[in-house]
C-alpha positions in Angstrom: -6.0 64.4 41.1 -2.4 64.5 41.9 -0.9 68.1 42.9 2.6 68.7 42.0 5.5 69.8 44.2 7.1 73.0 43.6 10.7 72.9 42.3 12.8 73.1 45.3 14.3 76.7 45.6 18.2 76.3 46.2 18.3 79.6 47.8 19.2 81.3 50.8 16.0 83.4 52.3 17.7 86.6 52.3 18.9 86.6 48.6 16.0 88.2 47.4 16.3 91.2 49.4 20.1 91.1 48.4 18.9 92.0 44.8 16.3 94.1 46.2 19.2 96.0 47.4 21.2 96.1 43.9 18.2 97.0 42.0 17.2 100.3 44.6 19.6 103.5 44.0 21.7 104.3 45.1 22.8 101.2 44.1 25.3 101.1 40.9 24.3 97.5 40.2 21.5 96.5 38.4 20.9 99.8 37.0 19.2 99.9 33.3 21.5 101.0 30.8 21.1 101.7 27.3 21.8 98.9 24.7 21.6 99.0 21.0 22.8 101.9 20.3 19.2 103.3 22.6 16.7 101.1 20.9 16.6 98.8 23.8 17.5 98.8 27.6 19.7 96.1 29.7 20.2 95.4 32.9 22.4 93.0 34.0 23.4 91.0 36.9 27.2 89.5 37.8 25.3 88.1 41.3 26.1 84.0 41.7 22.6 83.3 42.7 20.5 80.1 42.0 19.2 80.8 38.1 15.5 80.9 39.3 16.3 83.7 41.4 19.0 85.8 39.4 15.8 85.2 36.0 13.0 86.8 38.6 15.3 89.6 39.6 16.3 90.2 36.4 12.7 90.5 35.5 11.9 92.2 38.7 14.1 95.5 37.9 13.3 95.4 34.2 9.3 96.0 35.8 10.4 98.4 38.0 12.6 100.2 35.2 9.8 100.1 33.3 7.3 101.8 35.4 10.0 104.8 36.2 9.6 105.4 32.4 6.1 106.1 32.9 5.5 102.5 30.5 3.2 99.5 32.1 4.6 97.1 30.1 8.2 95.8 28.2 9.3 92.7 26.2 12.3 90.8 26.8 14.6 91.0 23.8 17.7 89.1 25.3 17.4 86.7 28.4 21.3 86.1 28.4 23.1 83.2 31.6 26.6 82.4 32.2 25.8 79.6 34.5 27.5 78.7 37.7 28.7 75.7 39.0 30.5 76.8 42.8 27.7 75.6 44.6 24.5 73.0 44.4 21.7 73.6 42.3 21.4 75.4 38.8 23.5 78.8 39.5 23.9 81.7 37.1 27.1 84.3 37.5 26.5 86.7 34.8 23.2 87.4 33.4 21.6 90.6 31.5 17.9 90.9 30.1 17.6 93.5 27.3 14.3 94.5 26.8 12.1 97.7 24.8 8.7 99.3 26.2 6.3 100.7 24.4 8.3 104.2 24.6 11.1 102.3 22.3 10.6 102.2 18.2 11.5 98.1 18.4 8.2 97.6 20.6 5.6 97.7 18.0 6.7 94.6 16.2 7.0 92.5 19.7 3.8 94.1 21.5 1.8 90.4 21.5 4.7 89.5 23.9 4.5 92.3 26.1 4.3 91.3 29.7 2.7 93.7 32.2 4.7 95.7 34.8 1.5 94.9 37.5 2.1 91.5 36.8 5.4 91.0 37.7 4.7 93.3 40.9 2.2 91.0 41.9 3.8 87.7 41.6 7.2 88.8 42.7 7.9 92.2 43.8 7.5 91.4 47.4 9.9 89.3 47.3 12.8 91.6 46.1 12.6 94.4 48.3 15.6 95.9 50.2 14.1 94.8 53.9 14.1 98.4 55.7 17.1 98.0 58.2 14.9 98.9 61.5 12.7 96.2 60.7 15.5 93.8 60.0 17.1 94.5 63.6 13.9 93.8 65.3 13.0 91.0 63.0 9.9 92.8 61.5 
């Protein structure tokens, strides 16, 4: 049985916990907004950040967003990329995710796509956590 390689990450270490950052108030960035006209919710992202990592985090706060709203699930509507090109690898500058929960009158007809807030948590959410500034000075 041959095991495939992962697809190499062309990101610095630290640029998770850069979004991590954006995404934690009192952060103005990556803060959910309303979007059509309060059927939906975005959140966007003008970051320059390899595109695997600007998608998680992008999916990351939507989660989090989500489970503020008391929800345990959402579905991405919109999955918009401007990509990059200042730098090697596959680069996004701008992107936004729009997405309903099940608190949102578009969710009904898109439930079967719903992905699960715990999920997301589990696979990524480590990842993109503001690193607590006394444990980053003594490298903990």
């Amino acid at each position: 049985m041959n095991e495939l390689s992962p697809t190499p990450r062309w990101e610095e270490p630290g640029e998770a916990q850069e979004f991590g950052k954006a995404m934690t108030p009192p952060s103005k960035l990556m803060q959910p907004k309303p979007a059509r006209d309060g059927a939906a919710t975005s959140i966007a992202s003008a970051r320059v950040a390899a595109l695997d990592t600007a998608t998680e985090a992008l999916l990351v706060a939507a989660a989090r967003a989500t489970a503020v709203k008391g929800q345990d699930r959402f579905v991405i509507l919109i999955n918009f990329i401007v990509p990059g090109t200042g730098r090697e690898g596959l680069t996004s500058r701008v992107s936004v995710l729009e997405y309903v929960t099940p608190a949102d009158a578009g969710f009904a007809a898109q439930e079967a796509r719903a992905i699960k807030v715990a999920n997301i948590e589990a696979a990524l959410g480590s990842q993109y956590r503001a690193l607590d500034p006394v444990a980053k000075r003594t490298g903990g």
